[in-house]
C-alpha positions in Angstrom: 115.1 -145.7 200.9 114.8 -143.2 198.3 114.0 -145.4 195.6 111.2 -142.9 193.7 110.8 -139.6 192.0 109.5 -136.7 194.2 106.3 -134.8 192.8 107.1 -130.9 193.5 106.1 -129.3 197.0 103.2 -127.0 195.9 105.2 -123.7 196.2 102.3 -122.2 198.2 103.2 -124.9 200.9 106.9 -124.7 200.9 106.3 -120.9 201.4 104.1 -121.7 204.5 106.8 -124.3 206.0 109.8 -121.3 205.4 107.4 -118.2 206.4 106.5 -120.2 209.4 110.2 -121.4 210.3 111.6 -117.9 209.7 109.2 -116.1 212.0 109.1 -119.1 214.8 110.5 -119.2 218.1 110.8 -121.4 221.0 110.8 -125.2 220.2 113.0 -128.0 220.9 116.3 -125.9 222.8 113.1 -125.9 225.6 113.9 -129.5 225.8 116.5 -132.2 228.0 117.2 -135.3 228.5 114.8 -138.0 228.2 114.1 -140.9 230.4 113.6 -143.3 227.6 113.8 -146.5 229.8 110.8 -144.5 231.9 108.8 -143.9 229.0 109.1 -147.5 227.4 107.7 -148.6 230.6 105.1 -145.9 231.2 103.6 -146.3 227.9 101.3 -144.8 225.6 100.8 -144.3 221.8 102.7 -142.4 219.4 101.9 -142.1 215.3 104.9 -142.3 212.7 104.1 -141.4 209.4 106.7 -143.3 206.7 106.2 -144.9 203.5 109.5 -147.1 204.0 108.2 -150.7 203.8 110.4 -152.5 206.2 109.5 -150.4 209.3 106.1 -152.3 209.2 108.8 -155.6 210.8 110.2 -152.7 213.4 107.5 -151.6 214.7 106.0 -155.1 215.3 109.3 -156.1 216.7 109.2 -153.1 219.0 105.4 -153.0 220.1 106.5 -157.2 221.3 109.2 -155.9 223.0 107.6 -153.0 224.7 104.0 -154.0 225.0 102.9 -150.9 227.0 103.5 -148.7 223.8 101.4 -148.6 220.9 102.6 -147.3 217.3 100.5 -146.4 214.8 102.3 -146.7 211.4 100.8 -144.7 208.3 101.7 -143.8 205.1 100.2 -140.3 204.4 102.3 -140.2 201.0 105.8 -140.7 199.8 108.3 -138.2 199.4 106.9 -134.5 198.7 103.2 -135.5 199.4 104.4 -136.2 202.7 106.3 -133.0 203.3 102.9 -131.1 201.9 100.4 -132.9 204.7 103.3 -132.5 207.3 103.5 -128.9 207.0 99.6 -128.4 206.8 99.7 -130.4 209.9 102.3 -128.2 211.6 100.7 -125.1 210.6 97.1 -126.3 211.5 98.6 -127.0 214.8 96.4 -130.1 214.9 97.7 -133.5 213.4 101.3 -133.5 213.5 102.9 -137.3 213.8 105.1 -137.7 216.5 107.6 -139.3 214.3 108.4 -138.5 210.3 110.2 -139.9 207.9 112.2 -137.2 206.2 114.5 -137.4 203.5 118.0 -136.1 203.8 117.9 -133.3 201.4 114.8 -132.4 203.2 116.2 -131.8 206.8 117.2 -128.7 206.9 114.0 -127.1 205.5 111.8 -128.3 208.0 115.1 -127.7 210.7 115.1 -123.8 210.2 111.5 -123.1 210.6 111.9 -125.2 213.9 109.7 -127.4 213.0 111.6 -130.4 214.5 112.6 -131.4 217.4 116.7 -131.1 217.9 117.4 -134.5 219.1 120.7 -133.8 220.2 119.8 -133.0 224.0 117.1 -135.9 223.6 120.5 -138.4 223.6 121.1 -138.3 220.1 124.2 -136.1 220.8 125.7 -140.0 221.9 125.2 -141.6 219.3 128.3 -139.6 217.3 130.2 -142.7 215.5 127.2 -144.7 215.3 126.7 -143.7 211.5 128.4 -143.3 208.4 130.0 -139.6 207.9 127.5 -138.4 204.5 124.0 -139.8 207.0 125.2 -138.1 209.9 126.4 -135.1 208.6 123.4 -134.5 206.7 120.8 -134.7 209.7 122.8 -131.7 211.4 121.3 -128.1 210.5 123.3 -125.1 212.0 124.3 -126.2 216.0 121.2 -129.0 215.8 120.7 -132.6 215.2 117.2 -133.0 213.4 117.1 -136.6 212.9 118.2 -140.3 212.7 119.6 -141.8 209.7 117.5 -144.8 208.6 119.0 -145.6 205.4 121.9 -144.1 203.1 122.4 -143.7 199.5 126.6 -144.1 198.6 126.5 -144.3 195.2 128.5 -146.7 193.0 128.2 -147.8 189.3 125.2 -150.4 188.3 125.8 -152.2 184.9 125.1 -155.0 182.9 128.0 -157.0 182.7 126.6 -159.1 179.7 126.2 -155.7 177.5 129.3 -154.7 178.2 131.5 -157.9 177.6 128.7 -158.4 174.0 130.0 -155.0 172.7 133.9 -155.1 174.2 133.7 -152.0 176.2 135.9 -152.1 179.3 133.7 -151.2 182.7 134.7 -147.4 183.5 136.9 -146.5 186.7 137.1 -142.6 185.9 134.9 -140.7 184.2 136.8 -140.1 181.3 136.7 -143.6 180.8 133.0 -143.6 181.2 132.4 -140.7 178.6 134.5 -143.4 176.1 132.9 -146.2 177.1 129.5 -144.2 176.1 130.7 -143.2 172.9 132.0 -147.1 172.3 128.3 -148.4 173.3 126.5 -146.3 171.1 128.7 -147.0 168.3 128.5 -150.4 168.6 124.6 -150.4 168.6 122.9 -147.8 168.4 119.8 -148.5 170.5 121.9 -148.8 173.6 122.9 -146.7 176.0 125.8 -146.7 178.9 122.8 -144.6 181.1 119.4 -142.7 180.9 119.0 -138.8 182.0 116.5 -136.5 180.9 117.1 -133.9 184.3 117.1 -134.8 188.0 118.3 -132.3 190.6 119.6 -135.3 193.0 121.6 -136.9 190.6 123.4 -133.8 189.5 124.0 -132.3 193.1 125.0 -135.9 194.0 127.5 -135.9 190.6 128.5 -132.3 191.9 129.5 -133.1 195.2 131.8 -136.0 194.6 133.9 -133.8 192.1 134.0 -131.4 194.9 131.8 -129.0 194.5 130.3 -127.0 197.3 127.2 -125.1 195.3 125.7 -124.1 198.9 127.0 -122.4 201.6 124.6 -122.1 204.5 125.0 -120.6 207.8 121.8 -119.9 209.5 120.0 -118.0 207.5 122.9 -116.5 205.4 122.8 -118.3 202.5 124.9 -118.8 198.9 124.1 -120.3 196.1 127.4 -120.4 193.6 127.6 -123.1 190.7 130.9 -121.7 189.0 132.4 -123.4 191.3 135.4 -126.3 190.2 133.5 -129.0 191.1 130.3 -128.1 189.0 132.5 -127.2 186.3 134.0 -130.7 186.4 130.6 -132.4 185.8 129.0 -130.2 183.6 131.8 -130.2 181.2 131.7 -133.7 181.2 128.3 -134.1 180.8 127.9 -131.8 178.3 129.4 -133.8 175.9 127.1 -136.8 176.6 124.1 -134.8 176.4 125.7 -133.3 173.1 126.3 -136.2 171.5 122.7 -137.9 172.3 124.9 -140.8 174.4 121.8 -140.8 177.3 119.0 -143.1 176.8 116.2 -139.9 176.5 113.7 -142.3 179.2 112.8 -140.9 182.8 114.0 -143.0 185.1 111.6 -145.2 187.2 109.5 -145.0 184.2 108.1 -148.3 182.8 110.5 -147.6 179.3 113.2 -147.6 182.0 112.3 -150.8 183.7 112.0 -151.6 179.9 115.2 -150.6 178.7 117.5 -151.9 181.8 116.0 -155.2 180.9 116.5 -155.5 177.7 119.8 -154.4 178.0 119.8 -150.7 175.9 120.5 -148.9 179.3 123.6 -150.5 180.4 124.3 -148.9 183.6 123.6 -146.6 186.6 125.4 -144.4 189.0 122.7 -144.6 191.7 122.7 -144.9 195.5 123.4 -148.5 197.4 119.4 -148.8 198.1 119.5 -150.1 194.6 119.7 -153.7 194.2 116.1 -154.5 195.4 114.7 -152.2 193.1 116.7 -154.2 190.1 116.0 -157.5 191.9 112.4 -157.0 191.9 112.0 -154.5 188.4 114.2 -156.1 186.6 113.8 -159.6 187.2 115.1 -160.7 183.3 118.2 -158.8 184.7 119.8 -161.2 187.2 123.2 -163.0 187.0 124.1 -160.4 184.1 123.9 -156.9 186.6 127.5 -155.8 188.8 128.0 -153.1 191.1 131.5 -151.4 190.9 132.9 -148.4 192.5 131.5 -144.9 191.4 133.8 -144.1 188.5 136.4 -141.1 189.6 137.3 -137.5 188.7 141.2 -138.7 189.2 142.7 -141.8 188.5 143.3 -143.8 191.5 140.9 -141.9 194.1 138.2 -143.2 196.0 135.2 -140.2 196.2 132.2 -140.8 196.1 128.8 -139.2 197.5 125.3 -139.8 198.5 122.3 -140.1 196.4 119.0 -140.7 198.8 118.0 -141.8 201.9 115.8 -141.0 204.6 115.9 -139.9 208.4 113.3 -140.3 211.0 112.8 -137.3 212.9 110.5 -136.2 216.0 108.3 -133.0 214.9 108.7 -130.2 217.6 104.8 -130.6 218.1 104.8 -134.3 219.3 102.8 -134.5 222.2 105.5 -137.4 223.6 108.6 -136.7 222.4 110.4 -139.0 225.1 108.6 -142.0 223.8 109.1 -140.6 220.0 112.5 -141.0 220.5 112.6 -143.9 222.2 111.0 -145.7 219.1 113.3 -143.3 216.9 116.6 -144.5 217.9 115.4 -148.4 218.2 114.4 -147.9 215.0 117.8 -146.8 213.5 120.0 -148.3 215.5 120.6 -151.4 217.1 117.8 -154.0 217.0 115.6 -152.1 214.6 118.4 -151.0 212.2 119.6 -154.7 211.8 115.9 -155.9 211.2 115.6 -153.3 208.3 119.1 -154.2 207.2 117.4 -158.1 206.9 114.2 -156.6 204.8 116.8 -155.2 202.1 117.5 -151.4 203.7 121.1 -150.2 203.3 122.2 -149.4 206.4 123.7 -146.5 207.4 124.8 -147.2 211.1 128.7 -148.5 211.0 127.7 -151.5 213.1 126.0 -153.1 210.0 128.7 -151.8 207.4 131.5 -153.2 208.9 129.9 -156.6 210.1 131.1 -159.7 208.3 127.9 -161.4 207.4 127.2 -158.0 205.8 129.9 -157.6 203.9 130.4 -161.1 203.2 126.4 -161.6 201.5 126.8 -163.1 198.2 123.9 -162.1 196.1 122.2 -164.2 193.7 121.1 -161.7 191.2 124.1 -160.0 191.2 126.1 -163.4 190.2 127.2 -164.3 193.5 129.2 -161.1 193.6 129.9 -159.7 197.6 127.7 -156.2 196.4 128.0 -155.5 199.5 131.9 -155.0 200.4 131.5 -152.4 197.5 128.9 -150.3 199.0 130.1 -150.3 202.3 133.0 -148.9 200.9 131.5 -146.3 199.4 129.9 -145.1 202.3 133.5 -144.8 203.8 134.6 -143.1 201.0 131.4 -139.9 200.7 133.5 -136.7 200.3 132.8 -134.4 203.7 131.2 -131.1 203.4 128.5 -131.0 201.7 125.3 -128.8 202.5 122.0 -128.4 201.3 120.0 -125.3 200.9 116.9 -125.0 203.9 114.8 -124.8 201.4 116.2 -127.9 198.7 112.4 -129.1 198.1 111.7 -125.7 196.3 114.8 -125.7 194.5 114.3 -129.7 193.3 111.1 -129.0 192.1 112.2 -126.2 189.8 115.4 -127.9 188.3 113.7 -128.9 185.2 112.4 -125.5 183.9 115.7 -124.4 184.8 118.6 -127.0 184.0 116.2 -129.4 182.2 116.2 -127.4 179.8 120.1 -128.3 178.4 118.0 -131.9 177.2 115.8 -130.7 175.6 116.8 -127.1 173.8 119.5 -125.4 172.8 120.7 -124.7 176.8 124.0 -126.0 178.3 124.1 -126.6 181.5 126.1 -123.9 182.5 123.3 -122.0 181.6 120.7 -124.4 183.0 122.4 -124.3 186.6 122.8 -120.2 186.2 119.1 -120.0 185.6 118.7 -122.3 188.7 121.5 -120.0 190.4 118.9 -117.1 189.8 115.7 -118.6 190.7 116.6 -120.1 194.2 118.3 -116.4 194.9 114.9 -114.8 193.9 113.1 -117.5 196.2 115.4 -117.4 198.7 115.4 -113.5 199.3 111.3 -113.5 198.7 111.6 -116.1 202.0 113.6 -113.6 204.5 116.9 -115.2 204.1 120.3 -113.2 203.3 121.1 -114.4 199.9 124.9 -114.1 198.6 
């Protein structure tokens, strides 16, 4: 789950993972078929590095199941400190995990310098249908398959139904309705807030892809980077006037004022992914029986869009010195046994076996006042608008948003201007890294 802000790749590191990837050759298309069932048997021991907590419970359920294999689980950081001791790894040639956890947005960077193994000719190429559209099509780079989807991140509205019903504001289905209900908050007392935003490159690229948008265009190594487009203009003229009109709580989110603030009711909602809940269940324990989930307010009246916002992927480095037994533990681990063991820690699944199943959808949870949370993110994940690509190199371009588009909180920048700064610097980066920037 993606359930915590990423530090910034050091930029001398992403440049090493891009120089090496655009200058590489060989790798994974060297690869076929694997005997899984042969390698389960054979043996041996293979190193996944995750910070996800509840593949601690897969692995012990697949070491008892296969007792010839051994997995060493470690957590070598979380997010972006991960990536950074990945790529040292790689480029060290000495070190490199035979399995990684690697976050969605993250994919194609370490895809294009070939750097991963393209699991498609492994077997993964059968598991098409086994996942939710917005998971699967995020772990395909160009013709390759790069990954497993562990988790996903459909997004849908979080709000404190108490705050809501105290001050008479109607729960938003559209986002004109949410830009009222902001304004009606905030005029009804002053030290709340419908949401919190100081800057975050997911959430925007997340807002800008259910309105449509298609910022990125990337084919190989041809790459465009365009955020005039109708769907960015949609959210940021929305936006704006939020931002404008100091309706945002001012409070980074996963910050202890945030915790702070969704307890005490002055943030009274968020539009976050569906690995939510057992953050709020366990941060924001003052929280329960007065928190609902709804559907992701829409751009039009009466649709259903919606996009992701997180999740991770495990994926088999190109270096792994057992890649048939890597993937063996990779697809028990996201499918099947393993994903319905993470799905019983508190994952969010995003294989369609555990979306659709009854006592999924059907969970009533406790915190959430009984509600069937559940039936509305599975939706969701039905519902993730198609299309939607992310640069190969999204880690640089996160970790720059702030001195770019940040800048519309806290000066006198929109964030038309913001997102044309951010425009400028990933085509500067971009070109200094060898790809064709348009």
């Amino acid at each position: 789950m993606s359930t915590r802000p990423r530090r910034a790749l050091a930029g001398t590191a992403v440049a090493g993972l891009l120089a090496l990837g655009l200058t590489a050759c060989g790798g994974a298309e060297d690869q076929g078929p694997v005997d899984t069932a042969s390698a389960l048997e054979e043996g041996g021991e293979i190193t996944v590095w995750a910070w996800e907590p509840t593949l601690e419970a897969v692995v012990a359920d697949f070491e008892a199941k296969y007792p010839n294999v051994t997995v060493n689980l470690e957590n070598v950081g979380t997010g972006n400190d991960q990536y950074t001791a990945l790529q040292n790894a790689i480029s060290a040639g000495d070190g490199v995990p035979d399995v990684a956890q690697i976050e969605y947005y993250a994919v194609p960077q370490f895809a294009i310098s070939e750097s991963l193994a393209d699991l498609g000719p492994l077997g993964a190429s059968d598991l098409e249908g086994t996942f939710s559209t917005g998971p699967w099509d995020s772990v395909h780079s160009g013709e390759g398959l790069y990954g497993l989807p562990m988790d996903s991140g459909p997004m849908a509205l979080f709000y404190n139904q108490e705050v809501f019903d105290r001050l008479g504001v109607a729960v938003p289905t559209t986002w004109d309705e949410y830009l009222a209900a902001a304004r009606a908050i905030h005029a009804a007392d002053p030290n709340a807030y419908i949401a919190n935003d100081i800057g975050d490159a997911g959430f925007a690229t997340s807002m800008i892809w259910q309105a449509g948008g298609r910022p990125y265009q990337v084919d190989g190594t041809d790459v465009g980077v365009d955020f005039t487009d109708e769907g960015t203009k949609a959210f940021t003229a929305m936006w704006q006037q939020l931002i404008d009109e100091e309706l945002l709580a001012p409070v980074g989110s996963w910050s202890d004022e945030w915790y702070q603030g969704l307890g005490s009711g002055t943030i009274a909602s968020l539009t976050i992914g569906a690995w939510m809940p057992a953050n709020l269940e366990s941060g924001v324990p003052q929280g329960s029986g007065a928190w609902r989930v709804a559907e992701m307010p829409q751009w039009e009246a009466g649709a259903h869009a919606t996009s992701e916002n997180g999740g991770s992927s495990l994926a088999v480095p190109a270096a792994s010195a057992n890649s048939a037994l890597a993937y063996a533990f990779t697809e028990y681990a996201t499918t099947g046994e393993g994903a319905q063991t993470r799905v019983d820690g508190g994952a969010f699944p995003a294989t369609t076996e555990q979306l659709e199943s009854a006592d999924f959808r059907g969970k009533e949870f406790e915190y959430f006042g009984g509600q069937k949370v559940n039936e509305i993110l599975a939706d969701s994940a039905a519902n993730v608008v198609e299309g939607w690509q992310y640069l190969p190199f999204q880690v640089y371009a996160n970790s720059v948003f702030n001195d770019t588009v940040g800048q519309a909180y806290v000066s006198g920048t929109t964030l038309d201007e913001g997102l044309a700064a951010w425009q400028e610097q990933c085509i500067t980066y971009g070109s200094d890294q060898g790809f064709t920037m348009g």
